[in-house]
C-alpha positions in Angstrom: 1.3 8.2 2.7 1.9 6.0 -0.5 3.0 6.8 -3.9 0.6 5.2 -6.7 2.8 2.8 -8.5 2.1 2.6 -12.6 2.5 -1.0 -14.4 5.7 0.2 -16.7 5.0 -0.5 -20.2 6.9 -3.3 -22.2 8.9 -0.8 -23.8 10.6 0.4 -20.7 12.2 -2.7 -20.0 15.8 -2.4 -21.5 16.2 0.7 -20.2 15.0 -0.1 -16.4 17.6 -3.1 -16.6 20.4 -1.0 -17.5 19.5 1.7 -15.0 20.4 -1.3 -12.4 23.0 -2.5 -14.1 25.0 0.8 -14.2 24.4 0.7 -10.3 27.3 -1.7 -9.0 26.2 -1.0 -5.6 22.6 -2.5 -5.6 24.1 -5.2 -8.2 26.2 -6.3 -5.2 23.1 -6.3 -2.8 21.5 -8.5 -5.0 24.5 -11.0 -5.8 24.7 -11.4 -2.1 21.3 -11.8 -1.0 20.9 -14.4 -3.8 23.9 -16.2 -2.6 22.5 -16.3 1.0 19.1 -17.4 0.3 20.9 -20.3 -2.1 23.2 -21.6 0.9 20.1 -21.7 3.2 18.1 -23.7 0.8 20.9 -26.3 0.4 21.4 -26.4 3.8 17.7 -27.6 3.8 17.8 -30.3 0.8 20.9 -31.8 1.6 19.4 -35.1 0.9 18.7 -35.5 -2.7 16.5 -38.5 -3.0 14.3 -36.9 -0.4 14.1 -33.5 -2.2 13.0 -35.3 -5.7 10.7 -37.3 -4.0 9.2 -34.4 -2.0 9.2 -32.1 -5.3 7.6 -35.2 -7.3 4.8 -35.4 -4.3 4.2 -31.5 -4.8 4.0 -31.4 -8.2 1.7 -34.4 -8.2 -0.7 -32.7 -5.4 -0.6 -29.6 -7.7 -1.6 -31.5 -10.9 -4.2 -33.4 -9.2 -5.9 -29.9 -8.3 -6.0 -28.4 -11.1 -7.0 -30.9 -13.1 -9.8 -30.9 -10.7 -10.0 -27.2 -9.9 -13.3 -26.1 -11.2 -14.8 -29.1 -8.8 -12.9 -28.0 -6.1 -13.5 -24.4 -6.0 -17.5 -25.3 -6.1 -16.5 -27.5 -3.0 -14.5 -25.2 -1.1 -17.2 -22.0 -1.8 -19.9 -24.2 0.0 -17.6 -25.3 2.7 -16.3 -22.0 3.6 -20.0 -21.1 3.5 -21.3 -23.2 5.9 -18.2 -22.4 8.2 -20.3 -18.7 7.8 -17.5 -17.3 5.7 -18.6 -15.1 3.0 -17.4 -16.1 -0.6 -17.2 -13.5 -3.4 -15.6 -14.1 -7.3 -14.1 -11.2 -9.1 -13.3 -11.7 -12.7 -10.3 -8.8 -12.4 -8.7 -6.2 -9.9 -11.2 -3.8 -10.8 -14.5 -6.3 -9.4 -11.9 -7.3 -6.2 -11.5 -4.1 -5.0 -15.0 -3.2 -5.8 -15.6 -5.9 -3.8 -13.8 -4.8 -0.5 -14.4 -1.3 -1.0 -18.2 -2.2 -0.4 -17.5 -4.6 2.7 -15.5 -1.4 3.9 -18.1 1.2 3.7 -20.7 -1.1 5.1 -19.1 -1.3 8.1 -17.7 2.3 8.0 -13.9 1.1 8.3 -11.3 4.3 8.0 -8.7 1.9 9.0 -7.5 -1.2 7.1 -4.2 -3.6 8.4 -2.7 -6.0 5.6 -0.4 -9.5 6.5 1.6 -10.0 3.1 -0.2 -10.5 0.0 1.1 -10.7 -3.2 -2.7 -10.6 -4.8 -3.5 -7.3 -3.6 -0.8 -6.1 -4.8 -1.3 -7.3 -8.2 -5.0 -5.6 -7.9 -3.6 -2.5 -6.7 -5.8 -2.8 -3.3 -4.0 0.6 -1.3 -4.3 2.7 -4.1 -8.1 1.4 -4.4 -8.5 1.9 -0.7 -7.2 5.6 -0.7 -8.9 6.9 -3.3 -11.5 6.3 -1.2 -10.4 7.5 1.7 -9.5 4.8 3.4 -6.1 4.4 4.6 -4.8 0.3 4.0 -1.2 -0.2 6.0 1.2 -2.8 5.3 2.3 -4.9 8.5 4.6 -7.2 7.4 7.7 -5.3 7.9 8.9 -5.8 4.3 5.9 -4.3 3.1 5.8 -1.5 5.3 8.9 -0.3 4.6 8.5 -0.5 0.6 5.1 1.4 1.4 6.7 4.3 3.6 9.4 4.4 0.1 6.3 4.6 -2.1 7.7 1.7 -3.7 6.6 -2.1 -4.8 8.3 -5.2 -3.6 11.1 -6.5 -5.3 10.8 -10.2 -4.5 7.6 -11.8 -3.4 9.0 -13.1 -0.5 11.5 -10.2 0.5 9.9 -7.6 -0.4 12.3 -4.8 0.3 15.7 -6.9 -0.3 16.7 -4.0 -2.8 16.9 -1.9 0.0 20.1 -1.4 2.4 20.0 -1.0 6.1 21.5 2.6 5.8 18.3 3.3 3.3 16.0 2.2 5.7 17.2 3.8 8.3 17.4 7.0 6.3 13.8 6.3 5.5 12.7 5.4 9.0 14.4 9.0 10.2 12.5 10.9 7.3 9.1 9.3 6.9 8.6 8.0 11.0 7.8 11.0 13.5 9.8 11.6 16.5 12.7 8.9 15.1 16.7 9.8 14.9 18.9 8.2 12.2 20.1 4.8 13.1 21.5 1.9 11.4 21.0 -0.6 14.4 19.2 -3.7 13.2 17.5 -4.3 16.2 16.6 -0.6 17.1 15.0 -0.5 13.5 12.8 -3.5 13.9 11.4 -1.8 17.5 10.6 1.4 15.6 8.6 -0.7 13.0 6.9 -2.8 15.9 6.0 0.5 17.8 4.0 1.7 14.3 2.2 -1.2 13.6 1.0 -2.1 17.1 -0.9 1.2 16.9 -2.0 0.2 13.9 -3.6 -3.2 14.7 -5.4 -1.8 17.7 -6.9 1.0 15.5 -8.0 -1.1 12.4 -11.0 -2.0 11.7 -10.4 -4.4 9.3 -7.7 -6.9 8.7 -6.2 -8.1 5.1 -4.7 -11.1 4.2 -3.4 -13.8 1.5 -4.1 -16.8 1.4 -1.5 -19.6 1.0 -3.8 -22.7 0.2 -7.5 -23.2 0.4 -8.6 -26.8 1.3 -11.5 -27.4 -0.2 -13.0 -30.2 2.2 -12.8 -28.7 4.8 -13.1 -24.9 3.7 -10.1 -24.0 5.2 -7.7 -21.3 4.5 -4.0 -22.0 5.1 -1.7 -18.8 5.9 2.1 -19.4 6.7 4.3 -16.3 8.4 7.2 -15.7 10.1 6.5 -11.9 12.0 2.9 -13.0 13.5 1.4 -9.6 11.8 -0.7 -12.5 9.8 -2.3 -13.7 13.0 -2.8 -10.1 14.3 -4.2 -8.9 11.1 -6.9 -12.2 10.9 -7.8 -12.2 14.8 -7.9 -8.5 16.1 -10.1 -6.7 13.7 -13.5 -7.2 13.8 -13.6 -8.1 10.2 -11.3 -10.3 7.9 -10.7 -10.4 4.2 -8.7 -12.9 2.6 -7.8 -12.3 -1.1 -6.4 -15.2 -3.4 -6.3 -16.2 -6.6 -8.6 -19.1 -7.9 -5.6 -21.9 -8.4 -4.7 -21.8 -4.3 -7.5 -24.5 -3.3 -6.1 -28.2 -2.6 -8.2 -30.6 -1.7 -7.7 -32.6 1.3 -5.4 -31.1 4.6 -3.4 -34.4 4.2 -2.2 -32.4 0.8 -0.9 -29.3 3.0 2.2 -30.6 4.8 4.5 -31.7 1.8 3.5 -28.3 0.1 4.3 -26.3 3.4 7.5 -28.4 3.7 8.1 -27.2 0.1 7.1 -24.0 0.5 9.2 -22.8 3.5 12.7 -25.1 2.8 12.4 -23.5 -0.6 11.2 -19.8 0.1 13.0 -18.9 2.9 15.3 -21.6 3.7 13.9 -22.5 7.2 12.0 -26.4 8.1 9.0 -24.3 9.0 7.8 -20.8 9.4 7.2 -19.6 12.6 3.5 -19.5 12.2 1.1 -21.9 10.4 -2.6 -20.4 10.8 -5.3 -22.2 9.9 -8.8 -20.6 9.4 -12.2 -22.3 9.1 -14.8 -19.1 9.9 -15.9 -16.2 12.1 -15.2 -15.7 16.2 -17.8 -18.2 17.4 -20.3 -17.7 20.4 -18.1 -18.9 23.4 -14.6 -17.9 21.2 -12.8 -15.5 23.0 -11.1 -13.6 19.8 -11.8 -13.4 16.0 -13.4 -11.4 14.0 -17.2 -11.2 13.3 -17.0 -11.8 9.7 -14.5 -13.3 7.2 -14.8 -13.0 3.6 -13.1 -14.5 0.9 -12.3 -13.1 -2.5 -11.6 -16.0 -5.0 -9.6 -13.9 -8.2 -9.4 -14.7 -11.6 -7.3 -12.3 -13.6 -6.1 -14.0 -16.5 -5.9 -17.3 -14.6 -8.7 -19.3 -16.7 -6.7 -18.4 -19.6 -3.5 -20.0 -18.5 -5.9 -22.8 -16.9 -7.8 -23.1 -21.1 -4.3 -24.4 -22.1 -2.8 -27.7 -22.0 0.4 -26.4 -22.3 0.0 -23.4 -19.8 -1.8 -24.9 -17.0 1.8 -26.4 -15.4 1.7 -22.3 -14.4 -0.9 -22.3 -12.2 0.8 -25.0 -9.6 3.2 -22.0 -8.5 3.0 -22.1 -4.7 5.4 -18.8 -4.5 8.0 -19.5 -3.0 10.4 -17.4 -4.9 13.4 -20.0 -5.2 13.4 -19.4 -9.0 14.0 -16.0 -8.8 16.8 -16.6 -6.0 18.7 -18.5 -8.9 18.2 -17.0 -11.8 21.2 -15.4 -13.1 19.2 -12.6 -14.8 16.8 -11.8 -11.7 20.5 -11.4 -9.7 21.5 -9.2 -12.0 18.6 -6.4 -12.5 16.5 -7.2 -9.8 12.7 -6.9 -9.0 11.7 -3.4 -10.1 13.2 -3.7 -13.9 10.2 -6.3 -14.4 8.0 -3.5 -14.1 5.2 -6.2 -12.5 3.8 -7.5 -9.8 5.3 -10.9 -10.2 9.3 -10.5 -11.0 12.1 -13.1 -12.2 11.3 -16.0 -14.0 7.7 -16.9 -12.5 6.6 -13.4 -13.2 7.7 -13.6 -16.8 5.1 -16.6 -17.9 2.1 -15.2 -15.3 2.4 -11.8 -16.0 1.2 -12.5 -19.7 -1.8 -13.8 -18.6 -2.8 -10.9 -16.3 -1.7 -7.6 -17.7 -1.3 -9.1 -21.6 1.2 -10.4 -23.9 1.4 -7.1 -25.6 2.5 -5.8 -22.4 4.9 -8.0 -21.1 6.2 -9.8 -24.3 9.8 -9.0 -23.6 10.3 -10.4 -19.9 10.1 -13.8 -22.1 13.1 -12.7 -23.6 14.6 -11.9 -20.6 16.6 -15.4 -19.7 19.7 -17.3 -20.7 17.1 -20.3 -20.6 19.9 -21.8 -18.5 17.2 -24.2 -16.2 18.1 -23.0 -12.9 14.7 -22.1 -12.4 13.8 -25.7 -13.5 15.9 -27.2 -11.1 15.1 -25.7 -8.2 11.3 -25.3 -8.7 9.6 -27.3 -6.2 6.4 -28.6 -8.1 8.3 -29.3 -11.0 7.0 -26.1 -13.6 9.1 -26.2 -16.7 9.8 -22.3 -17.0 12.2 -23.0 -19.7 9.5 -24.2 -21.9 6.8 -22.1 -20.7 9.4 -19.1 -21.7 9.9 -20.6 -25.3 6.0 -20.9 -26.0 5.9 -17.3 -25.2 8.1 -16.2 -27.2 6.7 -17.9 -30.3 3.2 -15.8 -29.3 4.8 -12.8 -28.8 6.0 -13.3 -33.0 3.0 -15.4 -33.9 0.9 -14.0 -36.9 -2.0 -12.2 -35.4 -5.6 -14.3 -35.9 -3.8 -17.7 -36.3 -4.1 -21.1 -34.4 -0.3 -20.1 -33.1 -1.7 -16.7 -31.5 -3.9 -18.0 -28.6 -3.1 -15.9 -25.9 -4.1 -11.8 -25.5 -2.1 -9.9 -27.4 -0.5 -12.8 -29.0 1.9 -11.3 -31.9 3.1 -8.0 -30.0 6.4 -8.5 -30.8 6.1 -9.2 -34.3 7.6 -7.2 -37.4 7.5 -7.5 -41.2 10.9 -7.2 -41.5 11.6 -10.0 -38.8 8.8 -12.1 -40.5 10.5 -11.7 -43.6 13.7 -12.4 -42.3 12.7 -15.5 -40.6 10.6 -16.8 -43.6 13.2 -16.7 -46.3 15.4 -18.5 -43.5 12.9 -21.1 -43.6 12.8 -21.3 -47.2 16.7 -21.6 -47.7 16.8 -24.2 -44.9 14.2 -26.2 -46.1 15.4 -26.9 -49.8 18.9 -28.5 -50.3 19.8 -26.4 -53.2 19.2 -23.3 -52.1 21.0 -23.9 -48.8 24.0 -25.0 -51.0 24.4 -21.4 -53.0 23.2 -19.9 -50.0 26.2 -21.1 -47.9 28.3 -20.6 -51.0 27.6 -17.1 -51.8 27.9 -16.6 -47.6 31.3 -18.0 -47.0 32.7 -16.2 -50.7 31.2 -12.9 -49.4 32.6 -13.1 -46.0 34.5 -9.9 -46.7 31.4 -7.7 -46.8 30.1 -9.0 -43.2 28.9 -5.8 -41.2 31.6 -4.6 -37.5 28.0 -3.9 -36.2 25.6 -6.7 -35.8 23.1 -5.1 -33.4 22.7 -6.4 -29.7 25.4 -9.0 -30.9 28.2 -6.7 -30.9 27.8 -4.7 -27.9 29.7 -7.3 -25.5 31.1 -9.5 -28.3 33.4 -9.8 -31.8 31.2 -9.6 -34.9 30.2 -13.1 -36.7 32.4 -13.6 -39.6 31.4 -17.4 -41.8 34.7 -19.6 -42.4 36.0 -19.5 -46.1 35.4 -22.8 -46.5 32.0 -24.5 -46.0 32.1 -28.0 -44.0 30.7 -29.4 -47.5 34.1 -27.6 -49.0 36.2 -29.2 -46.2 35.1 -32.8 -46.4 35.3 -32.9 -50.2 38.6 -31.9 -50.4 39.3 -33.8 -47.3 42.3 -36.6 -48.3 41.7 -40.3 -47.7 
């Protein structure tokens, strides 16, 4: 029933944005969405010295487990295993899905039911699934309706905020047997529920993230607001969580101030409606559960973000999507102009790591570097700075100490290289910036209407006639 979604290369960026930003209506979805989900977080942190403290707490919990994570994820493999879960690693999408694909067939599943998970999307997992005939259906109603569009999510919380409720109910009447256009809220959510109770019942296994791993316990920590999580972990026979390897924290005394982050910040609520915590399989005198629960722990470019000092901050992203709520750009263009997984300003320092720099080079670009994401972050990453590193890759010099990251130097040209290094040369020696500026503010007359990207929304760059040197010399006493 779904359409297989293609990564968009790099290249396609500029034109994706503009396609969004020639479309006023969806710009004004957006701008109000973001508006809402801004008030509702306020309403939340109203008290600042308790949000700073809070955020500190997070970011110090964060810090302490990666700084500890290959420890930790040793722990929290022979945990989960003698709670009889079943631990797998997979080094990429490809190894993940090869990994479920083979728990699938074993126990002849046709049927698989997802909760929300933002990793298997990013490996791709329905598309996996199908090809080999196995049909994998989104419960969260977000998801599901993105599915049914043949679409990807546009926020990693909301996943189908781009959409309208006369599109969905459009969609609903096309896609949805036996259903009659209507735009009632309430009638639309039945017609969703109706589906994917079917579905649970039918499925013989359930998919789901993972929010945090505790290592000490070997539990896994999934927070929801629809209860399609709970269904999708208890009533199939088998369970599969999928997560990426910087999820494990190491005590449960850790979870609460990163939940309390987590939902304030995400969705604007004190808590989510469900909090499940899972520590194995359906015991002996359990009455629900399923008979086996397996865990795939995914790399995908993680260890190379972990390898650097610099990049590690990026790992302690507990996804909660406020940066994206307030970045100007994100409200602008939306999810899908990314082109990845991850969108908005969280997706622009991860994605790099998983899909390469070559491919993703110009979402770095892609910010006023304003520090709204900064602000609101609630374990502290600096984006901003993050952002800046990557842009320096994206130019370094192939092969140098500057180009550490795959496909460092992507966005490098010899004509910007040369550009930039007789810059450095003028501004480094005090007599060549002197007849530089000279010959600059002399030739003023000869400076060009059209100055690239510069003069599409603006008034070209002209220099003064006089330098500042000029003006203080012949400045009177």
């Amino acid at each position: 029933m779904s359409k297989v979604i293609h990564i968009h290369p790099a290249e396609d960026f500029k034109a994706r944005s503009k396609a969004v930003l020639d479309n006023p209506g969806q710009r004004k979805n957006f701008r109000g969405a973001m508006d809402f989900l801004q008030a509702k977080r306020r309403a939340q942190f109203s008290e600042q010295d308790e949000l700073q403290g809070l955020r500190e707490l997070g970011a110090s919990i964060r810090r302490y487990s990666l700084a500890n994570l290959p420890r930790l994820l040793e722990q929290l493999e022979a945990n989960l295993t003698a709670n009889g879960v079943q631990v797998h690693w997979a080094e990429n999408p490809a190894q993940a899905n090869a990994i479920a694909l083979e728990i699938a067939q074993r126990v002849h599943a046709k049927r698989i039911i997802k909760g929300k998970s933002m990793v298997s999307e990013e490996v791709g997992f329905n598309h996996a699934m199908e090809a080999a005939g196995i049909e994998a259906f989104e419960s969260d109603m977000g998801e599901y309706i993105v599915q049914l569009a043949g679409e990807t999510p546009s926020h990693i919380i909301m996943p189908a905020i781009h959409k309208t409720k006369q599109e969905i109910a459009q969609l609903f009447a096309d896609e949805v047997p036996g259903v009659t256009y209507t735009e009632d809220v309430d009638a639309l959510i039945q017609i969703g529920r109706r589906v994917l109770r079917r579905k649970f019942a039918e499925a013989d296994i359930g998919l789901s993230g993972v929010n945090f791993a505790v290592a000490e316990t070997g539990t896994l920590c999934l927070v929801e607001n629809e209860g399609n999580g709970r269904m999708c972990t208890t009533v199939p026979k088998v369970h599969i969580a999928i997560t990426g390897i910087e999820k494990v924290v190491q005590k449960l005394e850790h979870l609460p101030p990163l939940l309390s982050l987590l939902t304030r910040s995400a969705t604007g609520q004190s808590v989510t409606t469900y909090v499940n915590m899972i520590s194995g399989p359906r015991k002996a005198d359990e009455k629900d559960g399923p008979q086996e629960v397996h865990v795939i722990l995914l790399d995908n470019g993680r260890t190379q973000a972990y390898a650097d000092d610099e990049l590690r901050v990026t790992l302690q992203c507990i996804r909660c999507g406020a940066c994206m709520n307030h970045c100007p750009v994100y409200a602008r263009i939306g999810g899908h102009a990314y082109g990845t997984t991850y969108p908005g300003p969280i997706g622009a320092i991860i994605s790099p790591h998983m899909l390469g720099l070559d491919q993703t080079y110009p979402l770095a670009f892609a910010s006023t570097l304003c520090g709204a994401c900064n602000e609101v972050c609630p374990v502290k990453i600096p984006i901003t700075d993050i952002l800046v590193r990557l842009r320096s890759e994206a130019q370094a010099k192939p092969e140098t100490e500057e180009a550490t990251l795959r496909g460092s130097g992507a966005a490098r040209t010899l004509t910007a290289a040369t550009v930039w290094g007789m810059w450095s040369q003028v501004y480094s020696k005090s007599g060549l910036y002197k007849l530089a500026s000279w010959f600059i503010s002399r030739g003023r007359g000869m400076s060009p209407s059209d100055q690239g990207a510069w003069t599409r929304s603006r008034t070209p760059l002209v220099p003064a006639p006089k330098r500042l040197r000029d003006l203080m010399k012949n400045r009177k006493p």
